[in-house]
C-alpha positions as CSV (number, residue, x, y, z in Angstrom):
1,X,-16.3,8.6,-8.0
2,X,-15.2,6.6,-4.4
3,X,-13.3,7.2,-2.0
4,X,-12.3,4.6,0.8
5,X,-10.1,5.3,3.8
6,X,-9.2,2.3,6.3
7,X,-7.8,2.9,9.1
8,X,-4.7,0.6,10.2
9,X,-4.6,-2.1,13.1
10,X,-1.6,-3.9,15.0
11,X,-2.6,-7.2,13.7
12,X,-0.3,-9.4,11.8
13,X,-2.3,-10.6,9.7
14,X,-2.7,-7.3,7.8
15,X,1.1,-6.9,7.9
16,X,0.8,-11.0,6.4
17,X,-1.7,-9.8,3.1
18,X,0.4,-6.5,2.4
19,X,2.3,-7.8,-0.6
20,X,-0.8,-9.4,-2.1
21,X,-2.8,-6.3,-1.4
22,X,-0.3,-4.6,-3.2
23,X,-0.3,-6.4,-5.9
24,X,-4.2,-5.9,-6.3
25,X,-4.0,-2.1,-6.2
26,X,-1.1,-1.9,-8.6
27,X,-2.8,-4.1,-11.6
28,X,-6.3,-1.9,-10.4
29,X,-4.5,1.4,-11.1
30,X,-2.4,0.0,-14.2
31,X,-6.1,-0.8,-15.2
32,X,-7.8,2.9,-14.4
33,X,-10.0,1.4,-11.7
34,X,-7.9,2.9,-8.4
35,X,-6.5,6.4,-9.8
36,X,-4.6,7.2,-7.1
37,X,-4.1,5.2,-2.9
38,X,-1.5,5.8,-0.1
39,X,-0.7,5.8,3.4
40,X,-1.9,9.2,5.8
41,X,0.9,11.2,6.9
42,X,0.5,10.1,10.5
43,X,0.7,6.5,8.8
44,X,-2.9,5.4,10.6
45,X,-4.2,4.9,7.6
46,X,-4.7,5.0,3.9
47,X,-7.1,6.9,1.3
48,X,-7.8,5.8,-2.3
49,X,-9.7,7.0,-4.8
């Protein structure tokens, strides 16, 4: 098992790759590899495992 938490920045450019990154952890979790990922409550961040 993983675990990865990132914690979010002010730069475009992560607000640019959003929808591809997206679309990455939806066809990893329709495949079993990401079981579960969302934002922290206080929206600094996310956790996936």
């Amino acid at each position: 098992m993983w675990i990865v938490e990132l914690t979010f920045t002010e730069d475009p450019e992560r607000l640019a790759a959003r929808p591809a990154h997206r679309e990455l952890l939806t066809a990893l979790h329709e495949a079993g590899t990401v079981r579960m990922a969302g934002p922290l409550a206080d929206d600094s961040g996310v956790l996936s495992r």
